[in-house]
C-alpha positions as CSV (number, residue, x, y, z in Angstrom):
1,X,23.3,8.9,36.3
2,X,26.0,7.0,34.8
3,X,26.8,6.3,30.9
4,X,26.0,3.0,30.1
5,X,28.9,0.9,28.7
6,X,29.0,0.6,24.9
7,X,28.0,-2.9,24.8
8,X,24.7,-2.5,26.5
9,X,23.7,0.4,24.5
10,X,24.7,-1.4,21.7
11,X,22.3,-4.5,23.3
12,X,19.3,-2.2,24.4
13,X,19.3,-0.8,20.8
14,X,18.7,-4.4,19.3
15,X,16.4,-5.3,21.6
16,X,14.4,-2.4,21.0
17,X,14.8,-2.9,17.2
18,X,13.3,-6.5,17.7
19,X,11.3,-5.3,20.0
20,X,10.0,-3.0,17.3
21,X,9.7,-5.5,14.6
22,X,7.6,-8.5,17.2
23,X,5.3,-5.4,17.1
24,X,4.6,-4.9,13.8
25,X,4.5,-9.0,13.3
26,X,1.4,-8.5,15.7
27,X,-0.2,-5.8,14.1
28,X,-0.2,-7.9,11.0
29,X,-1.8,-10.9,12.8
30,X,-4.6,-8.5,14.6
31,X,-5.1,-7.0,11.5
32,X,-5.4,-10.4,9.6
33,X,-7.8,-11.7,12.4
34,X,-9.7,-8.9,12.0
35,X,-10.3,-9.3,8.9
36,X,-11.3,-13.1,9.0
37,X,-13.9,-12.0,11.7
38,X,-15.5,-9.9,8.9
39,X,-15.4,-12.5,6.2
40,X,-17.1,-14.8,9.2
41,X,-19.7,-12.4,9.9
42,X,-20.3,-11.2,6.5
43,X,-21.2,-14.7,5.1
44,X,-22.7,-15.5,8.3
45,X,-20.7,-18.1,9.0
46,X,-19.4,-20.0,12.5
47,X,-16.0,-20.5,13.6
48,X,-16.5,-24.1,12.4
49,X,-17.4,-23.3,9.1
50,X,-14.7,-21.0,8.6
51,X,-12.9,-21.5,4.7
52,X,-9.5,-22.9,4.9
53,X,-8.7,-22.3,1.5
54,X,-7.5,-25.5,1.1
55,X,-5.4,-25.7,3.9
56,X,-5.9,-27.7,7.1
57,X,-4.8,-25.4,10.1
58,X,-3.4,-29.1,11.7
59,X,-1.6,-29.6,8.7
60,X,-0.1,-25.9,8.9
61,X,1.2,-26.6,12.7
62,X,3.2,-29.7,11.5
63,X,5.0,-27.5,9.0
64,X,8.5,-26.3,9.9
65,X,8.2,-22.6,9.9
66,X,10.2,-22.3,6.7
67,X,8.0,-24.2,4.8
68,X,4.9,-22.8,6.2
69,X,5.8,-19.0,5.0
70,X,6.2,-20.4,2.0
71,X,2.6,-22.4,1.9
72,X,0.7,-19.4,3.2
73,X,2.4,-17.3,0.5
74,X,1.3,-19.4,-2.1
75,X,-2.2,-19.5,-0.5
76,X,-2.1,-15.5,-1.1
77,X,-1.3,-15.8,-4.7
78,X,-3.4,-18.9,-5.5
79,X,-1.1,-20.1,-8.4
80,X,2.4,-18.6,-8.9
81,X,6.0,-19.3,-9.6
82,X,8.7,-19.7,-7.3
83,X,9.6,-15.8,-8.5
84,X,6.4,-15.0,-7.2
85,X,6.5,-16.3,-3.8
86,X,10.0,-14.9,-3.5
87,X,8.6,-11.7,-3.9
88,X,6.1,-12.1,-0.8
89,X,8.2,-14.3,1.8
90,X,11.0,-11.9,1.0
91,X,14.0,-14.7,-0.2
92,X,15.9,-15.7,-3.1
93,X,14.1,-17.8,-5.7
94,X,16.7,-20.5,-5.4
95,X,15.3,-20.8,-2.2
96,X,11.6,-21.0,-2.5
97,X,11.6,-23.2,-5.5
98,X,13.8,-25.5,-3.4
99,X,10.8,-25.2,-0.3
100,X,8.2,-25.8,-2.7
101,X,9.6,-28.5,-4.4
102,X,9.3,-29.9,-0.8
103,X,5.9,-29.3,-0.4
104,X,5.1,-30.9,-4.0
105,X,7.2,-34.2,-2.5
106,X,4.9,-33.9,0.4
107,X,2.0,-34.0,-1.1
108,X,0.4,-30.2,0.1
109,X,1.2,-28.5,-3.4
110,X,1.7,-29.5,-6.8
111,X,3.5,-28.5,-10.4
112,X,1.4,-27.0,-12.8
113,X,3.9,-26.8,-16.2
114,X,2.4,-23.6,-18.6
115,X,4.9,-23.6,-21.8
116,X,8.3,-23.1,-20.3
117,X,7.2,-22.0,-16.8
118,X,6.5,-24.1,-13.6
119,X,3.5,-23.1,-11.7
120,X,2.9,-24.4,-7.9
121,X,-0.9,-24.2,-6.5
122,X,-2.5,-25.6,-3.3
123,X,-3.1,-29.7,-3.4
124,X,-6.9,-29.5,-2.6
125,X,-7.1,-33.2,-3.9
126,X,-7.4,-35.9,-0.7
């Protein structure tokens, strides 16, 4: 058996890396759907009835994907600061105050001022 050449070892290693990671992404999601199927059954609801929480799952798929990390944070934290959704979606501040000042101009969140602090919270108002 031949060495590979350094190039695909160094390719096979970042797929498997990525590999690695799509993995864990959908251990999350089973995990999260698990979950969902308990709160269903629990409250004996149906599929239909299921909670959105405010957000329309329509209204989620016409998100860019950018955005929608940064709607389902908030979702998570119910009311919180751009610091605080940084913290979950794993950027720079900068970054998700700019995203949910986009989602305020859209209409899906909106600014709650406390003092000196800005607070963003899901737009449940038709």
């Amino acid at each position: 058996m031949e060495t590979q050449p350094a190039e695909l070892q160094t390719a096979l290693e970042r797929l498997e890396k990525e590999l690695s990671a799509i993995k864990v992404k959908l251990e999350e999601i089973l995990s999260l759907q698990r979950q969902l199927t308990e709160r269903i059954k629990t409250k004996g609801l149906t599929t239909t009835e299921v909670p959105t929480d405010g957000i329309d799952v329509g209204m989620l798929l016409n998100l860019p994907d950018h955005l929608r990390k940064t709607l389902l944070a908030l979702t998570k934290l119910v009311e919180a600061r751009a610091d605080e959704v940084a913290e979950i979606t794993q950027r720079a501040r900068a970054i998700e105050s700019g995203y949910l000042n986009q989602l305020v101009r859209l209409g899906y969140v909106k600014k709650i001022r406390k003092k000196h602090q800005i607070y963003f919270t899901i737009n449940n108002e038709e």
